[in-house]
N, C-alpha and C positions, 0 to 999 in steps of 0.2 A: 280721347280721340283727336288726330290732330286732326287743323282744317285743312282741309286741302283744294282751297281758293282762295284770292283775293281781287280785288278789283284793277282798273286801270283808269288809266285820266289823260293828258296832254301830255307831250316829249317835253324836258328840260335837261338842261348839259350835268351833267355827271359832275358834283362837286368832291369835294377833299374829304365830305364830312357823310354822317347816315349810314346805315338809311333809316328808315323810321318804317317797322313793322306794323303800325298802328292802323289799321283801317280808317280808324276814324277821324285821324290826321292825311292818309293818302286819300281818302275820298270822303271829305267834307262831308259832300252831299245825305250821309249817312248820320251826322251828327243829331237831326230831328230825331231819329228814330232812337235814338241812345237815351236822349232825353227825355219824350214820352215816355220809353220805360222805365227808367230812374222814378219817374214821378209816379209810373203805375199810373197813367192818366192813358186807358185803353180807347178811348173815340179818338183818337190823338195818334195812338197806335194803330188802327183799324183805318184811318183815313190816310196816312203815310202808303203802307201796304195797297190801296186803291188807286194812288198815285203810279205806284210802278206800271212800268207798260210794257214788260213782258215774265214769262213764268222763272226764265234762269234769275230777270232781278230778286223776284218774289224771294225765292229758293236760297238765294244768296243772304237776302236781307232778315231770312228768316231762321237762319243759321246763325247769324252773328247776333240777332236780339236772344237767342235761344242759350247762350254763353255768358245774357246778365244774370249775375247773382240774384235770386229772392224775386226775379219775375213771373215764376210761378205763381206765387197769390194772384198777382192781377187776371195769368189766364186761366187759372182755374174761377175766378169769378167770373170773368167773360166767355167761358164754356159753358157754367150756369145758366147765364143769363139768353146766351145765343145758341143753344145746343144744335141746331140743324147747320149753322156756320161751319164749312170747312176751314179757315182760316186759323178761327181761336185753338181749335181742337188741335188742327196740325203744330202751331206752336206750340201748344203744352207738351205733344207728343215729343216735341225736337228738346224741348227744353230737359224731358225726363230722360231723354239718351245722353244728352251732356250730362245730366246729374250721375246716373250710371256709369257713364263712363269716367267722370272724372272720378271714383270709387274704386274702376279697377284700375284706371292708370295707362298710360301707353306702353307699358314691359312688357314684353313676350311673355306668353302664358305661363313659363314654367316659372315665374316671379310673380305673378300672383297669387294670393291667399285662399282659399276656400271660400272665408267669409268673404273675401270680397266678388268674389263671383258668385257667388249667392243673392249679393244685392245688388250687385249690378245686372244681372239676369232679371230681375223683380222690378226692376226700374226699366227693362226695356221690356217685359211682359205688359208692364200698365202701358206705356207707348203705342205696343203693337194693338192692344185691344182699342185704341180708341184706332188707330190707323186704317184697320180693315176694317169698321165703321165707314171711315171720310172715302176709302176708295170703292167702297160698294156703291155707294151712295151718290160718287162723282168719280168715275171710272178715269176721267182725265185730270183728276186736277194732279199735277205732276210734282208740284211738292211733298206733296202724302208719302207718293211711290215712293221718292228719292230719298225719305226720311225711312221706311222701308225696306232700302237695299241696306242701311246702316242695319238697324235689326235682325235683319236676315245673315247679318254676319256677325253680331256681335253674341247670338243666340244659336250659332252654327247648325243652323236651317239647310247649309247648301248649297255647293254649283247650282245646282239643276234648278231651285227656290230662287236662287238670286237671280237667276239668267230669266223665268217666267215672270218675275217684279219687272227687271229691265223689259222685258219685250212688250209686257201690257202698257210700259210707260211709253213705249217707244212708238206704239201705234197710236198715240197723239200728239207726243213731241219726239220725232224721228231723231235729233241732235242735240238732248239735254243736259250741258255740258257737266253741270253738278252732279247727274245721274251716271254717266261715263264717268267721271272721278270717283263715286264711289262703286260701284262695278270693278273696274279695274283692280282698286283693292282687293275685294274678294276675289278676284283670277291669279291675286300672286298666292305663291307657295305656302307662305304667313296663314294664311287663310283657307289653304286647302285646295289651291289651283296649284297650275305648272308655270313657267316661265314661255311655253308654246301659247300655252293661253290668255299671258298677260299681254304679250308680245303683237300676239295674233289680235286679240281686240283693237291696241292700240292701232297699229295699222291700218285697219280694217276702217274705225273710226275714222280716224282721219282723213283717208282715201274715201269715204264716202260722204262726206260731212261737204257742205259747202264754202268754194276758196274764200279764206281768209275769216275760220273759224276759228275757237280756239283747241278745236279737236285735236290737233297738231301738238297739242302738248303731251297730250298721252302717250306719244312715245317716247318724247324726256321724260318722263315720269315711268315711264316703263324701267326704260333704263336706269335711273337714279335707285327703282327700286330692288332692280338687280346688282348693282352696285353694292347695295346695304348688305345683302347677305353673301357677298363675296369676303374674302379677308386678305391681308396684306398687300404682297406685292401683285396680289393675282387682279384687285378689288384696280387696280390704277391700272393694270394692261388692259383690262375689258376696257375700262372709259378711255382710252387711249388708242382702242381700235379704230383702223380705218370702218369696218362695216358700221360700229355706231357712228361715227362720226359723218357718215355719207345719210344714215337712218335720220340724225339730228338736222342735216342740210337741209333733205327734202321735206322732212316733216315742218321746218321754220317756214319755209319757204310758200306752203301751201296756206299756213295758216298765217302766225302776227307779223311776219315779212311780207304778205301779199299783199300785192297793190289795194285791194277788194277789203283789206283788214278794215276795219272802224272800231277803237279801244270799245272794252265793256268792263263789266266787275270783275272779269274774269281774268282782264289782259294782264294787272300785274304777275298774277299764280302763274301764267301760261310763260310770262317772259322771264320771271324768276328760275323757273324751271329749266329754261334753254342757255341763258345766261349761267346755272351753276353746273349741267352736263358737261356743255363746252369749257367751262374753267375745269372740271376734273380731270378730262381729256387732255389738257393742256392747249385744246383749241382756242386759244386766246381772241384771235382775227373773227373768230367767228361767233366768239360771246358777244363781241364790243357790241355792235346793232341792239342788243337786246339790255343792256348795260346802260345806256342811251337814250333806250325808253325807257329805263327803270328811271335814273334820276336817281336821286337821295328819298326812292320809296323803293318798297318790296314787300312780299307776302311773308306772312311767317313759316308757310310751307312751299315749298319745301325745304328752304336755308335751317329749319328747326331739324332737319338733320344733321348736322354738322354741329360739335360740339360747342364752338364760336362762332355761331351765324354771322354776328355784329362785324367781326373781325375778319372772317371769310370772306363774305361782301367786300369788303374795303379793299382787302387783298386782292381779292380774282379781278375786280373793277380797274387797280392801280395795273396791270397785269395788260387787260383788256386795253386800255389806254396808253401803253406803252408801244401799242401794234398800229398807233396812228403814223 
């Protein structure tokens, strides 16, 4: 499963070199938590997570703990020991869909094995069972949902399944930006939506989301994802239209352009995202802004699209910087 977020920090001038995909090199801040888990020293981990102060950090931070190797043993001890805690349970939950997923792989289905869809469905059946546990129990805690809508797609549950997870999240956290990121997935085609209805969310999101969210990015990300299943010469005239490119303006503008912006974990995914639309477009002038705020950081998604992320970056940035 790729991520499909990353954080954000302070502006620096765009150097020659990078970027550095590393979370944990673009936001330091993150490094405690790396290292309680390394050590599986869980009070340590449970205190960090207390520290956040709001649900999108939680959500984010518990996504990227959920991608270390062999920290399972510690949550599975700390589910023991805490069983009415929603927190431990949700991370083991998040932890057993990276294990799953990395089993099937990110190949479209007709490249996957049997066996491995057999254990990766097993790994997100244990997930789900402890999930509707944490959300019956704590109908708001919105990480649960959010690990949830993953399941609900990876076990093809369903529009209709995925859209009643979003809307129960959504009547406590109206703008959850990790839950719109995976939502969206499930609206594209891949997944058994249409392109009306990636399209439509995205939009919708973001016109309703408050200025200088990073809801805005989901219609880069809409588009980048229509993009991917285009081909050739067809795949470059779509991101070269004027209507994306006028979709891409307003949608910047509302969200990590607005005056109203304030970076979050979310900003590098959201500026990565507009930064690599507009370089496919050939909008150069209108990457740069976002190129600017990247610095010598960026998310691994969505550049882990492109064959050469490393070298894409470099490229589209040398491009972007040309139009000063």
């Amino acid at each position: 499963m790729s991520s499909t977020g990353s954080g954000s920090g302070g502006k620096r001038s765009a150097g020659a070199s990078g970027p550095s995909f590393d979370p944990y090199v673009t936001l330091p801040e993150l490094v405690p938590l790396r290292s309680a888990a390394e050590q599986g020293h869980w009070p340590a981990v449970q205190a960090y997570f207390t520290s956040l102060g709001s649900a999108e950090k939680v959500t984010f931070a518990m996504g990227l703990l959920a991608e270390t190797d062999g920290v399972e043993g510690m949550l599975e001890k700390a589910v023991a020991d805490r069983p009415a805690d929603p927190l431990p349970r949700t991370l083991l939950a998040d932890r057993y869909v990276r294990i799953g997923w990395g089993i099937r792989s990110d190949l479209r289905a007709k490249h996957v094995s049997r066996e491995q869809f057999d254990q990766f469905h097993d790994w997100l059946r244990r997930a789900e069972r402890i999930l509707i546990d944490v959300c019956a129990e704590q109908p708001g805690y919105a990480p649960a949902w959010t690990v949830r809508l993953i399941t609900a797609r990876g076990l093809s549950l369903g529009q209709s399944e995925a859209r009643r997870r979003y809307d129960r999240l959504s009547a406590h956290h109206s703008h959850h930006h990790p839950a719109q990121l995976q939502l969206l997935q499930q609206l594209c085609p891949k997944w058994g939506g249409s392109w009306d209805a990636a399209h439509g969310f995205a939009r919708e999101a973001a016109a309703a989301a408050p200025d200088g969210s990073h809801a805005g990015a989901l219609v880069a990300l809409a588009h980048l994802e229509h993009w991917m299943d285009l081909e050739g010469s067809e795949a470059g005239a779509y991101m070269r239209g004027l209507p994306v490119r006028d979709d891409l303006r307003f949608a910047a503008q509302v969200s990590v352009l607005h005056p109203a912006y304030r970076p979050g974990w979310y900003g590098l995914g959201a500026h990565s995202a507009f930064a690599m639309a507009f370089s496919l477009g050939g909008h150069f002038e209108d990457a740069l802004p976002h190129f600017t705020a990247l610095g010598d950081r960026a998310s691994d998604f969505p550049w882990s699209y492109l064959p050469d992320p490393r070298g894409a970056f470099v490229k589209y940035r040398k491009s972007a910087l040309a139009t000063l």
